[in-house]
C-alpha positions as CSV (number, residue, x, y, z in Angstrom):
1,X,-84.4,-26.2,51.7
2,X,-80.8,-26.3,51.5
3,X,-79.1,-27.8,54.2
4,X,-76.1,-29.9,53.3
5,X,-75.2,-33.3,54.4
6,X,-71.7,-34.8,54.6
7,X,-71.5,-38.2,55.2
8,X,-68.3,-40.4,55.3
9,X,-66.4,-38.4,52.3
10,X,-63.2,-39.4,51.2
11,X,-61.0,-37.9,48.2
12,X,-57.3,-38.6,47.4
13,X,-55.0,-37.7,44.6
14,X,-52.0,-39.6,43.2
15,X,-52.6,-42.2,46.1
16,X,-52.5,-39.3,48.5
17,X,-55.3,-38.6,51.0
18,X,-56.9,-35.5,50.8
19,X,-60.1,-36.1,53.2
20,X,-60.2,-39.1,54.8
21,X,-64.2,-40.5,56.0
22,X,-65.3,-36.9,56.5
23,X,-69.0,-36.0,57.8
24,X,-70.3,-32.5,58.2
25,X,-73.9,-30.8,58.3
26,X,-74.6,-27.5,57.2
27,X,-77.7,-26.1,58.6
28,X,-80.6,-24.3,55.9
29,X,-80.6,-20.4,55.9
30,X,-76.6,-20.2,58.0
31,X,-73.7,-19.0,56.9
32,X,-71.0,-22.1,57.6
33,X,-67.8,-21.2,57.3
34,X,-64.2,-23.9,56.8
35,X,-61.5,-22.4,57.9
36,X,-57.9,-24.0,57.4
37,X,-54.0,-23.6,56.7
38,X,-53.6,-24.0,52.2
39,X,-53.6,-27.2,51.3
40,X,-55.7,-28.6,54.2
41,X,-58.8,-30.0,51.8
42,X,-60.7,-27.1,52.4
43,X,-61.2,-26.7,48.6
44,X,-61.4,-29.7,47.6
45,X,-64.6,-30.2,49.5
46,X,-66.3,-27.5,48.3
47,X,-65.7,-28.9,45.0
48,X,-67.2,-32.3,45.8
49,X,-70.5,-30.3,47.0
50,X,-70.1,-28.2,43.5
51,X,-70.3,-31.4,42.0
52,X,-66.5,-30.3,40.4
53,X,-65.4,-33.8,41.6
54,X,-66.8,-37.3,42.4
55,X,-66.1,-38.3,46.1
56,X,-64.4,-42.0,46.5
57,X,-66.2,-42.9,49.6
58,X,-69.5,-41.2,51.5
59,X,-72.4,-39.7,50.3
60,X,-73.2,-36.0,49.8
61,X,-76.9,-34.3,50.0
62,X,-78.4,-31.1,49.2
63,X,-81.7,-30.5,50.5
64,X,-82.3,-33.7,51.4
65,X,-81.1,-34.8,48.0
66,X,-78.6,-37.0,47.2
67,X,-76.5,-35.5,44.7
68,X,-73.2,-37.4,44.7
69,X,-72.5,-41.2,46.3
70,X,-69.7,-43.2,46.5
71,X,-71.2,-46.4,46.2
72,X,-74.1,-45.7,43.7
73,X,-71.7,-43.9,41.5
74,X,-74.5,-41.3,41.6
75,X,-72.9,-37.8,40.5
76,X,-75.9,-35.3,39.5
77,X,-74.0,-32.4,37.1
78,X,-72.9,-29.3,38.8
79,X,-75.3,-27.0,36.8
80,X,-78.1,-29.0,38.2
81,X,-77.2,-28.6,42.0
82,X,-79.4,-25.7,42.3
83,X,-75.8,-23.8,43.3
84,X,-73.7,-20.2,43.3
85,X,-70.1,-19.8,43.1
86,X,-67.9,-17.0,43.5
87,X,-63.9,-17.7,43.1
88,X,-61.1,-16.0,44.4
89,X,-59.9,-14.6,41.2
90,X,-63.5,-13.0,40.5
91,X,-63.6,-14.8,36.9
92,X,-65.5,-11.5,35.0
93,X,-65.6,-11.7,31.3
94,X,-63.4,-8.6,30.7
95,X,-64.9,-8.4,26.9
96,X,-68.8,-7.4,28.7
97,X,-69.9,-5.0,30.5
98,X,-71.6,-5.4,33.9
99,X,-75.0,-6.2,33.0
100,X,-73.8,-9.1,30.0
101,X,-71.8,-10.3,32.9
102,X,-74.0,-10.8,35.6
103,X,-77.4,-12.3,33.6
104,X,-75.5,-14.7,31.1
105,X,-76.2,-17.5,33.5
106,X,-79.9,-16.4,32.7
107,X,-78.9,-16.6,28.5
108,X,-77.7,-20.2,29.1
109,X,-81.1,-21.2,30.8
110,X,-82.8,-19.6,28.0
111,X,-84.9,-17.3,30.3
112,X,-87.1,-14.6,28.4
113,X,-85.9,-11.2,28.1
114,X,-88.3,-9.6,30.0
115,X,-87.8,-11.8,33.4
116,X,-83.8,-11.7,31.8
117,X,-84.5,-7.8,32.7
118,X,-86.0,-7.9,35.2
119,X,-83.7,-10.0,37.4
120,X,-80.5,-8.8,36.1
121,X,-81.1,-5.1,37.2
122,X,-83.0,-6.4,40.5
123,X,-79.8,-8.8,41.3
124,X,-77.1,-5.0,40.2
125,X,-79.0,-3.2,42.7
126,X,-78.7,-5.9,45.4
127,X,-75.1,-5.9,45.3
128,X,-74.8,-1.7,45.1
129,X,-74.2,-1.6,41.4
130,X,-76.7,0.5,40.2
131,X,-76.2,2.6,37.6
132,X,-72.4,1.0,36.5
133,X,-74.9,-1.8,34.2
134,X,-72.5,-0.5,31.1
135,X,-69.5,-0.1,32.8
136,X,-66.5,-2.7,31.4
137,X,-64.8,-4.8,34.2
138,X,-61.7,-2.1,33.0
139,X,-63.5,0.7,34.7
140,X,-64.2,-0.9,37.6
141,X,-62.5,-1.2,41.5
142,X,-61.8,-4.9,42.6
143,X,-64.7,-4.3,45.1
144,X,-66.9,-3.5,42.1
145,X,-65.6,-6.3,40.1
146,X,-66.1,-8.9,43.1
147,X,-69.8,-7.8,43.3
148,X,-70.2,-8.3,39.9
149,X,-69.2,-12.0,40.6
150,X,-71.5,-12.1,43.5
151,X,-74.7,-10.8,41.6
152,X,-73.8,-13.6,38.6
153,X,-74.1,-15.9,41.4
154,X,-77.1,-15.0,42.5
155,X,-79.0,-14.4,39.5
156,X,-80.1,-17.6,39.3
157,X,-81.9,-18.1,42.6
158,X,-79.3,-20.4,44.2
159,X,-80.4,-22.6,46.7
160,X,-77.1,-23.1,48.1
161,X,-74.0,-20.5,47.7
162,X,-70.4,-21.3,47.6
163,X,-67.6,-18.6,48.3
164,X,-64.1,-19.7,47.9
165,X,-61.4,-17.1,49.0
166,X,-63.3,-14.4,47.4
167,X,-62.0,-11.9,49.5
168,X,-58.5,-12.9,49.2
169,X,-57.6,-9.7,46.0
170,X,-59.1,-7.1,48.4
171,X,-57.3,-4.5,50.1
172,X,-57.9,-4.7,53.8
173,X,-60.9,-2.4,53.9
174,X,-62.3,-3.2,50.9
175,X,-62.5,-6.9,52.8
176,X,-64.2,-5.7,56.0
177,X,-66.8,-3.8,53.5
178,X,-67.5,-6.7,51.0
179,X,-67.4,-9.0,54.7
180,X,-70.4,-7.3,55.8
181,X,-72.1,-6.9,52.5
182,X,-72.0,-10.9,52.4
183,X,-73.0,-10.9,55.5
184,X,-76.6,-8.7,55.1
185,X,-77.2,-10.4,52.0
186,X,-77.1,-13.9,53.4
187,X,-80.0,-12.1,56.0
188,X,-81.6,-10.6,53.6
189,X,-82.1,-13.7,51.1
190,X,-82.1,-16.5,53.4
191,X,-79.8,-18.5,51.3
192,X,-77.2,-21.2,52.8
193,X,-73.9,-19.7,52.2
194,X,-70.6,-22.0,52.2
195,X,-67.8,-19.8,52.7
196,X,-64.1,-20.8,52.3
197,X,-61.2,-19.3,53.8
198,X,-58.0,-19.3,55.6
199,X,-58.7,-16.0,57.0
200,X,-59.5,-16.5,60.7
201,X,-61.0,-12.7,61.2
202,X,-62.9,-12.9,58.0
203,X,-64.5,-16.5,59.5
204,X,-65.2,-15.0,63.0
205,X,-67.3,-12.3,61.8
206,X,-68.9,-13.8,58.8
207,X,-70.1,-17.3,60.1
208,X,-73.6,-18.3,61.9
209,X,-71.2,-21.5,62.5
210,X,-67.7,-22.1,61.6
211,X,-65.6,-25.7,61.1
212,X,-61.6,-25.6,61.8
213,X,-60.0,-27.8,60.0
214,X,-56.3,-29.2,60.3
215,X,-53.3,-29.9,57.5
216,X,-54.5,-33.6,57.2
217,X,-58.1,-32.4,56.5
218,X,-59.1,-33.5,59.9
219,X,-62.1,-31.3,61.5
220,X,-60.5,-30.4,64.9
221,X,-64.1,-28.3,66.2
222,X,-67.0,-26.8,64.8
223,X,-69.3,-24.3,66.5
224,X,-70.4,-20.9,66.7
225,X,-67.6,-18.6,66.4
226,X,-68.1,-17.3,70.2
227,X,-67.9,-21.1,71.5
228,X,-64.6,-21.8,69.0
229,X,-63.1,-18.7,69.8
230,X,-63.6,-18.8,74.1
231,X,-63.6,-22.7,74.6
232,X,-61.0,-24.1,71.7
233,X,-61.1,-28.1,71.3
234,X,-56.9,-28.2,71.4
235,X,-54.2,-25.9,71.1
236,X,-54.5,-26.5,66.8
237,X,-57.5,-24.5,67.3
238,X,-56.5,-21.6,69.9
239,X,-53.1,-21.2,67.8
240,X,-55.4,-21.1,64.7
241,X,-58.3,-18.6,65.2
242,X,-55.5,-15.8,66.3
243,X,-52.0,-14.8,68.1
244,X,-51.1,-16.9,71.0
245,X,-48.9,-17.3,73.7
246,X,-48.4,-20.8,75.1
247,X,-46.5,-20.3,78.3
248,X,-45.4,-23.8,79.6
249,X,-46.0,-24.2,83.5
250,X,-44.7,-27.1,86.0
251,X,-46.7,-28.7,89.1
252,X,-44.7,-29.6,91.9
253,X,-47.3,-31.0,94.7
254,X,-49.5,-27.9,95.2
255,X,-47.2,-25.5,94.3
256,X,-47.4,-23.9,89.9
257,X,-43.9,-22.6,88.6
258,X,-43.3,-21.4,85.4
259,X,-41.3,-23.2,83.1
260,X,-38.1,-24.8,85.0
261,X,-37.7,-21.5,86.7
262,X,-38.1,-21.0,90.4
263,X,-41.0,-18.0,89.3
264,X,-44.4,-19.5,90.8
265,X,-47.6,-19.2,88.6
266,X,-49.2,-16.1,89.4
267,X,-53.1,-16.0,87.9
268,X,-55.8,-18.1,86.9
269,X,-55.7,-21.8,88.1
270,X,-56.0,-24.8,86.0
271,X,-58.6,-27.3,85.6
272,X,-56.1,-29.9,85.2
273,X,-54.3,-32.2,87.4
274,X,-51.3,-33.2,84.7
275,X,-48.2,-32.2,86.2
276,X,-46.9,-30.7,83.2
277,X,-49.0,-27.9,81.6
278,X,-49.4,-25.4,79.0
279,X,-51.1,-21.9,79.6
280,X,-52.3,-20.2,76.7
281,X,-53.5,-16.6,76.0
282,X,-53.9,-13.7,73.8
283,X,-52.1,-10.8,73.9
284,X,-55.1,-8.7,74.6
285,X,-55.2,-11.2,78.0
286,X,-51.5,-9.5,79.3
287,X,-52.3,-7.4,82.0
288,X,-49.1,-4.8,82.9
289,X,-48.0,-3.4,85.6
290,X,-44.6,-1.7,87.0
291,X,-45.1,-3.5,89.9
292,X,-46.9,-5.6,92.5
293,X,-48.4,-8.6,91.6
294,X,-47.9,-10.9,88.6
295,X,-45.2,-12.9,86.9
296,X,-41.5,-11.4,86.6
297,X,-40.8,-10.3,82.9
298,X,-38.5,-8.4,80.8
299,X,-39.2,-6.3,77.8
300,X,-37.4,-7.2,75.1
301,X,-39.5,-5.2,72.3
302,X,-42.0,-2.3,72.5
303,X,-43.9,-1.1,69.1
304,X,-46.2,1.5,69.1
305,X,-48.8,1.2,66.4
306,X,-50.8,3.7,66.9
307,X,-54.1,2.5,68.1
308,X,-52.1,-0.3,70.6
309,X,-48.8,-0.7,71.7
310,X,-47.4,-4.1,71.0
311,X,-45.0,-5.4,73.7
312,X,-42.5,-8.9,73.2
313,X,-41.8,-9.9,76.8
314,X,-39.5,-12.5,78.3
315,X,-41.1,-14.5,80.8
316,X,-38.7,-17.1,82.6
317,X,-36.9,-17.6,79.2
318,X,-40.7,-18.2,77.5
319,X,-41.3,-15.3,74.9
320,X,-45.0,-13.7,75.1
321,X,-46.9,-10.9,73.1
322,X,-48.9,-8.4,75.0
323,X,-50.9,-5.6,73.6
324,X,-52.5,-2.7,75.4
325,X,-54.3,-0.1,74.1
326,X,-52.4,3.1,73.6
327,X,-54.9,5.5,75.6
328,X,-54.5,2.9,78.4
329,X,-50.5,3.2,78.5
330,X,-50.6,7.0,77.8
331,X,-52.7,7.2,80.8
332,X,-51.1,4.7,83.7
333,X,-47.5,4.9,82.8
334,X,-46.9,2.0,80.9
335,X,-45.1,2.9,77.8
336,X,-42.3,0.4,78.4
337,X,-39.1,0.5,76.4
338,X,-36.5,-2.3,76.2
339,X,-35.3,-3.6,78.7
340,X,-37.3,-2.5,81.5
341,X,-38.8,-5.1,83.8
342,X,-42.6,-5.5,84.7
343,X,-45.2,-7.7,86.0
344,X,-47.5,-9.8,83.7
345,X,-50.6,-10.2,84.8
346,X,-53.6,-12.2,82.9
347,X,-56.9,-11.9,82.2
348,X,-57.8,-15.1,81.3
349,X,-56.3,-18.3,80.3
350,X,-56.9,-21.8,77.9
351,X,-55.6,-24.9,80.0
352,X,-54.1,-27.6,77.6
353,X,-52.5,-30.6,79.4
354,X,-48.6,-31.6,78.2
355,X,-46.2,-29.2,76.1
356,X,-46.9,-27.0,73.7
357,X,-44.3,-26.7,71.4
358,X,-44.1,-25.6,67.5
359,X,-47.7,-26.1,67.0
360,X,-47.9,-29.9,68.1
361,X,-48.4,-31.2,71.8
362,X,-45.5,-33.4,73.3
């Protein structure tokens, strides 16, 4: 078993707060993910559950073990967590090759050369390094080098596997390939994996469950990444996991107007009664159109990148990203340039009561 349990952790630094009465369970066998901006705490807890640091209130527990308390002063070592870790900066001896690399955490337990073997070459081939067991980190890709990391981590059997930024070197596709490597190895070896990151694409499609987290360290929502994603806690959140358009909107009686405009509201409806409002929405939501129905806007920048066109559209003085695919425009007319006027339709929309401005609710 290795579930985690969180209970009531605190951690501060100079006097300053870093986590503040924090409590979090992480279930056996997922893939839990925190994601937050730098310098939200995200780190720092993982190093409490590494054992790196001593918490100075709450408990932490590892299967059902406590491994570090507050008020006990218990703080069981780090190399006797049962735990992998794989940093951001891969950490590979650059004087051994791969296979020296990857089963010296099996030479510090004393382990027998046989299973030593045995586990060190089964480990290579897990992470699609077979045949590079003599290659020096100097001969190998970043990707290559980051599964080296990965199989030291897992040579040892770890109950419990801690990933901190380690995609973070990798080129963009390099990232989506080592994502989904992660990913089916967590499947395959029914480990718990606690995976770090800032990253809210690499969170989305790597987590079982995923935990946002604010600047103060505060956990705004945790959830499956379909339920964080569709039904955000606050606008911290929505803003967070992606681009979004907050588009502030009035209610005068039963009548919606946009902004302080005379334009009225044209879509979805809110489920709140606060006469001041904020819709929110992705640009994938923007639905355009020449003309007919939807809200009055004004190109004011159109990017074609490729795949999608990317569209920056004044809405009653309210600036709003829109993004169609390119086959779409190519095929209904709707390759706008600057200047030209449209309608705005949307798919769907987030409700958040007040005004959204700057990130903060006012």
């Amino acid at each position: 078993m290795a579930n985690v349990q969180i209970d009531g952790i605190s951690k501060q630094y100079a006097g300053k707060p870093v986590l503040s009465g924090l409590s979090l369970d992480i279930h056996d066998g997922e893939c839990f993910t925190l994601l937050g901006p730098s310098g939200c705490g995200k780190t720092t807890l993982m190093r409490l559950i590494a054992g790196f640091e001593s918490p100075d209130t709450g408990t932490i527990s590892i299967g059902g073990e406590p491994v570090a308390s507050a008020v006990t002063g218990l703080l069981v070592p780090a190399d006797k967590r049962g735990l992998g870790m794989v940093f951001q900066d891969y950490a590979v001896w650059p004087h051994m090759g791969v296979f020296d690399n990857v089963c010296y955490p099996l030479k510090l337990a004393g382990i027998p050369n046989a299973e030593l073997q045995e586990r060190t070459l089964r480990v290579i081939g897990l992470v699609g390094l077979n045949g590079l067991q003599a290659r020096m980190p100097s001969q190998l890709s970043g990707g290559q080098q980051q599964r080296v990391a990965l199989a030291r981590a897992l040579v040892s059997e770890p109950r419990l596997l801690l990933l901190d930024e380690p995609l973070n070197n990798l080129d963009a596709n390099l990232r989506e390939e080592m994502r989904f490597e992660i990913k089916a190895l967590q499947r395959k070896l029914g480990i718990t994996i606690l995976y770090v990151t800032h990253d809210q694409e690499i969170a989305l499609g790597i987590s079982d469950r995923l935990a946002v987290m604010d600047a103060h360290g505060v956990l705004r929502q945790v959830g499956a990444p379909e339920e964080v994603y569709e039904h955000p806690a606050d606008d911290f959140v929505f803003r967070f996991l992606g681009i979004a358009n907050f588009l502030p909107v009035r209610r005068e009686g039963a009548a919606l107007y946009v902004g302080g405009s005379t334009a009225a509201w044209v879509g979805p409806r809110p489920d709140k009664t606060d006469e001041t409002l904020t819709a929110g929405f992705r640009p994938s939501d923007v639905i355009l159109a020449r003309e007919g129905d939807g809200l009055p806007g004004q190109v004011v920048r159109a990017s074609f990148l490729g795949a999608q066109v990317d569209y920056l559209i004044d809405i009653a003085g309210t600036l709003v990203r829109a993004a169609l695919p390119s086959h779409d425009c190519l095929a209904h007319n709707l390759l706008f340039e600057q200047g030209d006027s449209c309608r705005v339709g949307l798919a769907t929309v987030q409700w958040f009561g007040g005004k959204v401005l700057a990130g903060a609710r006012v």
